[in-house]
C-alpha positions in Angstrom: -6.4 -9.0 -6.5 -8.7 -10.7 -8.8 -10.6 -8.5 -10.2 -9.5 -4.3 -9.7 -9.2 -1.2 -10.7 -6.1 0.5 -10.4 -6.4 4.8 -9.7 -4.5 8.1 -8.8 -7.1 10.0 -6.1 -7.2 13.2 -4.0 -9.1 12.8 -1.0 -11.9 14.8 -2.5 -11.5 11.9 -5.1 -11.9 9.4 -2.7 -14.9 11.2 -1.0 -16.9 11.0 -4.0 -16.1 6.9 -4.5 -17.1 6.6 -0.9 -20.5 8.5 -1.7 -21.3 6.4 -4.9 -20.7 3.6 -2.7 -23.5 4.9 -0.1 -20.4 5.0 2.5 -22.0 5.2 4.9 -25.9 4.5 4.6 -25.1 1.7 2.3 -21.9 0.6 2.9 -19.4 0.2 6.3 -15.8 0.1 6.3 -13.6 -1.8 8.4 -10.1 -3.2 8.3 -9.0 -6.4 5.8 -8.3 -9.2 6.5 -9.1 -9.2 10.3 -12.6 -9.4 11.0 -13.2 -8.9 14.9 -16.4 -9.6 17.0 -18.2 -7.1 17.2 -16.9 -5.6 14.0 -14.8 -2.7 13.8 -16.2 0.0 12.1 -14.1 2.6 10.4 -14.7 6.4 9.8 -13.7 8.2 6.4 -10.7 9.4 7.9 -9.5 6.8 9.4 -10.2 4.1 6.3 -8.3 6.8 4.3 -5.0 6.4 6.6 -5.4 2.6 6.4 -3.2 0.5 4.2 -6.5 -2.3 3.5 -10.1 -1.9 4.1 -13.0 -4.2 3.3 -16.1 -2.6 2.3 -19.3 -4.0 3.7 -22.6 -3.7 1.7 -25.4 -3.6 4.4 -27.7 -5.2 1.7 -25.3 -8.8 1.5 -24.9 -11.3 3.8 -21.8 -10.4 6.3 -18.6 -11.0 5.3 -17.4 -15.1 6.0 -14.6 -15.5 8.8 -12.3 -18.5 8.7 -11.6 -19.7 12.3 -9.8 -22.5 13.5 -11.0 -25.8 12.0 -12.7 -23.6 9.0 -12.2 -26.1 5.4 -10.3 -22.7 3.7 -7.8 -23.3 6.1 -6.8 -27.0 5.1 -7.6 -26.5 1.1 -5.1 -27.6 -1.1 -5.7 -24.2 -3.8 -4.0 -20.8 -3.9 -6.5 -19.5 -1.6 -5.8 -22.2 0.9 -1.8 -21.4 0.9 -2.8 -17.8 1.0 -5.6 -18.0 4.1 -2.7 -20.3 5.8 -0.1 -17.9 5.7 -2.2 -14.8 6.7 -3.2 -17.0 9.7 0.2 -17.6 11.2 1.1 -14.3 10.1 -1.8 -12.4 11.7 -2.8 -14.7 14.1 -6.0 -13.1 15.2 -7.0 -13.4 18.6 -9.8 -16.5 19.6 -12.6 -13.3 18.9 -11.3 -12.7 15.7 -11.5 -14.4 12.4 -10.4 -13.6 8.8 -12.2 -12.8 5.6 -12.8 -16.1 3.5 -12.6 -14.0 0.3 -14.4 -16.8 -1.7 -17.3 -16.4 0.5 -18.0 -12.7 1.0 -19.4 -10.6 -0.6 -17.2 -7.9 -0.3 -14.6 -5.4 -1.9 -10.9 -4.9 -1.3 -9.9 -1.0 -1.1 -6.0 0.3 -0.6 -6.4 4.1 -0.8 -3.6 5.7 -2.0 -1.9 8.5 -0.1 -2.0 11.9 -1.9 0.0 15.0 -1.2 0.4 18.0 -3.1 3.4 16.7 -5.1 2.7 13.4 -5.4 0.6 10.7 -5.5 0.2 6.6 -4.7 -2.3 3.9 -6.3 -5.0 3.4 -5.2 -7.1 0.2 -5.7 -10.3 -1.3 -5.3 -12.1 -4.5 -6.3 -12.6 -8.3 -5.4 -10.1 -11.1 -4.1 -12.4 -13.9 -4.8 -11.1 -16.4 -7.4 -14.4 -16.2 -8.8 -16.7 -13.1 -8.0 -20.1 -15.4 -9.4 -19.5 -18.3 -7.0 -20.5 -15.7 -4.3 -23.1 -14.4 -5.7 -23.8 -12.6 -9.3 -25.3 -9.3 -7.9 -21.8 -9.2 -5.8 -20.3 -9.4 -9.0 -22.6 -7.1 -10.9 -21.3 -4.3 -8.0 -18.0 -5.1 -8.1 -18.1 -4.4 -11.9 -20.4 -1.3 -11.7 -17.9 0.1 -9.2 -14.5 -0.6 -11.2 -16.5 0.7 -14.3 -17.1 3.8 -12.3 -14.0 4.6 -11.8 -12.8 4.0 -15.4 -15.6 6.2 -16.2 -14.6 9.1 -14.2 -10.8 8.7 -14.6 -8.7 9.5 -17.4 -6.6 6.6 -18.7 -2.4 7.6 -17.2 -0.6 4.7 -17.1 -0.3 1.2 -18.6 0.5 -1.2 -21.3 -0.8 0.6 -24.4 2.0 3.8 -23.9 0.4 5.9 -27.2 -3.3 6.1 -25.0 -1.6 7.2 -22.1 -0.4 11.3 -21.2 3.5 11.4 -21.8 3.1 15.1 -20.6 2.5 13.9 -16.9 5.0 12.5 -14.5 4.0 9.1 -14.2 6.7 6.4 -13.2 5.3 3.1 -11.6 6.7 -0.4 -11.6 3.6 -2.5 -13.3 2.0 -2.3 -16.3 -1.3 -2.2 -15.4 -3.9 0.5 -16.7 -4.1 3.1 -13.8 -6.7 6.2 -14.2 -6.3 9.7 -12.6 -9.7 10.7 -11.5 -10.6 14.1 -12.0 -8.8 15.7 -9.1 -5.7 13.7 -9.2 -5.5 14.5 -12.8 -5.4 17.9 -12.4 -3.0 17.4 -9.8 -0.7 15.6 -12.0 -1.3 18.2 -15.0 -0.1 20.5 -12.0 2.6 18.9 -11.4 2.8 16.2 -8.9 3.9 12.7 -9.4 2.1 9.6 -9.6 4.0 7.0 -7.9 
């Protein structure tokens, strides 16, 4: 991910990104990478049980599928290799495309699964190499949206270890800077683990 925002979340959490987001009078979810025709829609629920979801601005063009013959397939840059290998290892049907990253104007969500002892990362931001080249109001919301979650979280995990709570059972793999929003952190100062 380009540009994101790493986060502990209860569903409650997660409800109230979804409604700064204006999910769903502003914004539609459906699943990343594949993009289908007519485009699958998904529920709150449902994005919340899937592993990748692409968030949809109603207000922005609709998000760019490569197809067959489509110039991100045959580029010679990271993205190129990338869209390649998701291709032959997706390989969407001849009504189904997938999202040209550099071209849409659109976020990249994992929610994290949350249980009452423990929880997973959640993330949410852009995969274009350069948010501006699509447009700078896309990347305007991408930043007001990962600065709304720094905002509302509490700073857990990450490089600097004196800013980050020693008192809460935190173990994960990166260094990255992950924030507990307010729900998770108090589920973590209860006791469950951030994983």
């Amino acid at each position: 991910m380009v540009a994101a925002v790493y986060y502990f979340a209860t569903p409650d959490d997660q409800a109230d990104l979804l409604d700064y987001l204006g999910e769903p009078d502003r914004v539609t979810l459906h699943p990343w990478p594949i993009i289908a025709s007519p485009p699958v829609a998904l529920s709150r629920a449902e994005a919340l049980s899937t592993s990748q979801v692409m968030v949809v601005r109603g207000d922005f063009d609709p998000p760019s599928a490569i197809r067959p013959g489509h110039a991100a397939l045959s580029e010679q840059s990271k993205a190129g290799v990338f869209n390649r290998l998701n291709w032959q290892r997706l390989r969407p049907s001849p009504s189904e495309g997938i999202v040209d990253s550099n071209a849409s104007a659109v976020l990249f969500w994992t929610p994290g699964q949350a249980s009452d002892s423990a929880l997973s990362t959640s993330t949410i931001g852009s995969q274009a190499d350069a948010m501006h080249a699509v447009s700078t109001e896309y990347e305007r919301w991408v930043k007001g949206v990962i600065g709304w979650v720094r905002r509302r979280g509490t700073k857990v995990w990450g490089l600097e270890r004196h800013e980050v709570r020693a008192d809460l059972d935190v173990q994960l793999s990166f260094v990255n800077n992950v924030y507990a929003l307010p729900g998770a952190l108090s589920a973590l100062e209860g006791g469950a683990s951030g994983r």
